[in-house]
C-alpha positions in Angstrom: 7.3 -17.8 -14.5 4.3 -16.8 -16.7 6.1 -15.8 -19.8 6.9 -18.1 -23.4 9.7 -18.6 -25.3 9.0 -19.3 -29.2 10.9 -22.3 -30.8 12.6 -19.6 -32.5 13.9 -17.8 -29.4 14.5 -21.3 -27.6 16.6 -22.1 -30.7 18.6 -18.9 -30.7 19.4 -19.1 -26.6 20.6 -22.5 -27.1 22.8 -21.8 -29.7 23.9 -18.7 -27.8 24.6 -20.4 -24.8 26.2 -23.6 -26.2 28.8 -21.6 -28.7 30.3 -19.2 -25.4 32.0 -22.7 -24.6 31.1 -22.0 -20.8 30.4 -25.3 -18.9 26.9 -24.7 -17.3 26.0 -21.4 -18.6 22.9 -19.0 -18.6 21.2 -16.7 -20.3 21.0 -13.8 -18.8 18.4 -11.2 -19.8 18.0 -7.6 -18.7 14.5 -5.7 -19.6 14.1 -2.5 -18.7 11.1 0.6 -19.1 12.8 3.0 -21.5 12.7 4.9 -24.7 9.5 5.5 -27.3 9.4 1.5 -27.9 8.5 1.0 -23.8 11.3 -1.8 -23.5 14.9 -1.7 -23.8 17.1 -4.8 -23.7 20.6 -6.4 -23.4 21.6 -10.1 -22.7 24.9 -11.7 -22.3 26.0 -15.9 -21.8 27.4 -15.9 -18.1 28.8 -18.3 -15.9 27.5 -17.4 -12.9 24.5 -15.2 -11.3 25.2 -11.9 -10.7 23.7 -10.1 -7.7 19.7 -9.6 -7.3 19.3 -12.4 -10.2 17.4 -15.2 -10.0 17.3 -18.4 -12.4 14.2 -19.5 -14.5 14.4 -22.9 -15.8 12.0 -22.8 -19.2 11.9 -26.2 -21.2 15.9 -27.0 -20.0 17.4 -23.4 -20.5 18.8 -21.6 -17.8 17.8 -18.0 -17.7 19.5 -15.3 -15.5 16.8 -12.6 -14.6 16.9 -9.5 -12.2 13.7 -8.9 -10.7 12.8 -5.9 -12.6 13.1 -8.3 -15.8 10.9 -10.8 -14.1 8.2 -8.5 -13.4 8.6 -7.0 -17.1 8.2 -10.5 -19.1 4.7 -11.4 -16.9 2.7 -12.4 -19.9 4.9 -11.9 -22.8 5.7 -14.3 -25.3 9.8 -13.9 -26.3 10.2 -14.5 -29.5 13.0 -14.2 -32.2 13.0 -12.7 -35.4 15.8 -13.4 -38.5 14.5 -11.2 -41.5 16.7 -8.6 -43.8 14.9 -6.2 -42.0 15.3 -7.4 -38.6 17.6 -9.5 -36.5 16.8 -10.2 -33.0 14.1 -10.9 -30.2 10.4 -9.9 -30.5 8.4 -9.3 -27.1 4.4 -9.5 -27.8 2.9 -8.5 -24.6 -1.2 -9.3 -25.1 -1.7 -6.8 -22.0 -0.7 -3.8 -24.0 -2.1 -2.3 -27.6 0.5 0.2 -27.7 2.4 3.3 -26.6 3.5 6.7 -27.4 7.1 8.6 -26.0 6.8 9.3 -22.4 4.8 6.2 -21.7 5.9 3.5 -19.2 3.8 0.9 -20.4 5.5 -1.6 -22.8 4.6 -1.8 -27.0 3.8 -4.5 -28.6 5.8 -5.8 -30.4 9.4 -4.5 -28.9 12.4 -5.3 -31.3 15.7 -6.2 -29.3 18.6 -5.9 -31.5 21.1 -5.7 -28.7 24.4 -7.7 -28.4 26.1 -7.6 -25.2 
């Protein structure tokens, strides 16, 4: 895959994935085109693949992507951010400088502060 996790990110998945208690579980993440930012995002800790995904080894984490997600995170360093004013990951895509509503191309940064 040509995308990077930050230690920070790395260190949140792990912790994710080891505290859901599930024997061999992944991260899945879901990016999608959407809303003024360019990206929206959910992940969950699954057991199991779910249809259409496929699984990215990065440094010993097991990630669950779709394809669309794949295709979204070409080039993008996933990053994870813990401040008073912010709580969750960071996508800085070099390949952008920007966007306004309406646009399909990603911002950069795009703040994921979604739980699922």
């Amino acid at each position: 895959m040509d995308f990077t996790i930050t230690a920070a990110a790395e260190k949140f998945i792990r912790r994710m994935t080891r505290l859901s208690g599930i024997e061999g579980a992944g991260f899945r993440l879901v990016v999608t085109t959407g809303g003024c930012s360019g990206l929206a995002a959910e992940f969950s800790v699954d057991a199991s693949l779910r249809e259409k995904d496929a699984v990215v080894t990065y440094n010993g984490l097991k990630l669950f992507l779709p394809a669309e997600s794949r295709l979204l995170l070409t080039g993008v360093k996933i990053d994870f951010a813990d401040t008073p004013l912010l709580s969750g990951f960071v996508f800085h895509n070099p390949s952008t400088s920007g966007s306004a509503c309406g646009s399909a191309a990603p911002a950069a940064p795009v703040q994921l502060v979604s739980l699922s």
